[in-house]
N, C-alpha and C positions, 0 to 999 in steps of 0.2 A: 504494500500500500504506500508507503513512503517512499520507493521509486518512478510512483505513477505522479506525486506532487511533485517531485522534482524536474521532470521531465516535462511535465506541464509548465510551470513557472519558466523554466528555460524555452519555452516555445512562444511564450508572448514579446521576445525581442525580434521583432519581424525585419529590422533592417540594419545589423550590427555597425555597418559602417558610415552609414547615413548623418551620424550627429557629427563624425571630424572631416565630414567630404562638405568642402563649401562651394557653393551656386557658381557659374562664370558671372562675373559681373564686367562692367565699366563706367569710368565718371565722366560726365559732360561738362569743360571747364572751359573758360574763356580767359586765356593767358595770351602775355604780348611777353617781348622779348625786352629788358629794358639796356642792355648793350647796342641792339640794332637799331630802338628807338636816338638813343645817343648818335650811335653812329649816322644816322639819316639825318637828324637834326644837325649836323656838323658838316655834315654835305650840302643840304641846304644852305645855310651860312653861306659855307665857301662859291655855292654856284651865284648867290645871291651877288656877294662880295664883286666877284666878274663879270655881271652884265651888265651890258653896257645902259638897258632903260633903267638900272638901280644907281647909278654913279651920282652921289653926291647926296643920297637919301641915306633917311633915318632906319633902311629896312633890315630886318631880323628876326629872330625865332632866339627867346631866350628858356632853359630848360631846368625847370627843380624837378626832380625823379619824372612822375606821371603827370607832371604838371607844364605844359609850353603855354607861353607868350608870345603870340605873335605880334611884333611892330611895324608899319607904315607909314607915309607920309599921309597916303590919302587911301578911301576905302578899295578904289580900284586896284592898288598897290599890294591893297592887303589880301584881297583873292588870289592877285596873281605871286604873292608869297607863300599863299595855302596853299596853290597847285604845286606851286616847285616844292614842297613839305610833302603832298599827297604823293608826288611821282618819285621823288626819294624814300620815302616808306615802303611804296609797291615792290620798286625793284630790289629791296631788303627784305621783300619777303613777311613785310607784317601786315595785315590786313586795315586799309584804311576805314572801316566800319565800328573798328574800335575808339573813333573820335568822336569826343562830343564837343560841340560848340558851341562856345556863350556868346550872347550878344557882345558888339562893335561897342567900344567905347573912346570917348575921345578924349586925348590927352590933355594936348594946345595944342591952339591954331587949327590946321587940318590935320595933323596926325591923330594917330587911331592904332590903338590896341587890342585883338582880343583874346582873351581867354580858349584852351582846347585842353581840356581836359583828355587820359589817354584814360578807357575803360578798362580796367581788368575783375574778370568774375561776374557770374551770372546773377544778376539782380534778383531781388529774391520774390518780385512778382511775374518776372519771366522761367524761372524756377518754378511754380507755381503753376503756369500754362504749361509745362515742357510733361513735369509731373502727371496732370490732368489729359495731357495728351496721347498719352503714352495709356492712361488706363482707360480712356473712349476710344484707343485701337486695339482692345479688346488683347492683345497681343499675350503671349505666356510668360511675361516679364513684371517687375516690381520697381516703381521708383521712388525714388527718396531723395528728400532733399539733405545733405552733409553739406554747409557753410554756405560758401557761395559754388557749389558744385551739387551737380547731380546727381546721382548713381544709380545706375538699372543693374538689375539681377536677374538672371532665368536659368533657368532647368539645361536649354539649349543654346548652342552659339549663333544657330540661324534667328531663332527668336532673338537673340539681340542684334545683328545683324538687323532686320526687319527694322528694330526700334532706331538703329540708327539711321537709317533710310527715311524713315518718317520724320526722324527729328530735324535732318538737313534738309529733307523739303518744307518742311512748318514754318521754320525759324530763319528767317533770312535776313532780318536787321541786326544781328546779333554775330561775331565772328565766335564759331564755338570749335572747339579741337575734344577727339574722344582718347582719352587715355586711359591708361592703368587697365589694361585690357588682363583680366583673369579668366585663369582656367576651374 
């Protein structure tokens, strides 16, 4: 009789391995590079420095960490200093959609500064949609918000697959990168 309780009680562990095997996951994060942002910024500068419609203006791009300053003489000045900023970021490879921009402010006289904030990390009401979206595409995945990152988990690697697909078609004002890919 007391080999039949044993044998019983060891037969309700139905999946021994199951509690130290963890899910495949990945996190959806929106990181910038802050050496390439320098470096682009320093590029700029210098292309600035040599043109010839810049000679004898106040123009510039000054940089605390994530934080640029654009200067001008006048506001035309100052787009055509974002562009040569936008087209030195591209070819470094960092996504210009990571910029935010605050209004045009004016110094003296007609020069004009503005504020460009560089985004990093997923906001946390876009977090929020990405979350949401992911669980109205019905998909065999879990997501979760950690900081300003996101993280999906699933059973399967195509089920996350899937969810990345959906998430870079959803989200398109937002530069996102999917890392920490686990097995």
């Amino acid at each position: 009789m007391m080999r039949t309780r044993v044998a019983i009680t060891q037969s309700h562990n139905h999946f021994p391995h199951s509690a130290d095997r963890t899910m495949p996951s990945f996190d959806i994060v929106s990181q910038v590079d802050k050496q390439e942002i320098r470096n682009a910024t320093e590029q700029a500068n210098k292309e600035i420095a040599n043109r010839f419609d810049f000679k004898g203006s106040d123009a510039r791009i000054e940089q605390n960490e994530l934080q640029l300053t654009v200067f001008a003489d006048d506001e035309f000045k100052l787009g055509q200093v974002l562009d040569v900023l936008r087209g030195r970021l591209t070819k470094r490879n960092v996504d210009v959609r990571c910029l935010e921009l605050a209004s045009v402010e004016k110094i003296s006289g007609d020069k004009v500064k503005r504020a460009v904030t560089v985004k990093v990390g997923v906001p946390q009401d876009k977090s929020k949609a990405i979350v949401k979206l992911v669980k109205d595409a019905k998909l065999k995945v879990q997501a979760s918000i950690q900081g300003d990152a996101v993280r999906v988990a699933g059973a399967k690697k195509d089920d996350l697959q899937s969810a990345i697909q959906l998430v870079r078609s959803a989200v398109t004002d937002l530069p996102l990168q999917f890392v920490n890919f686990r097995d």
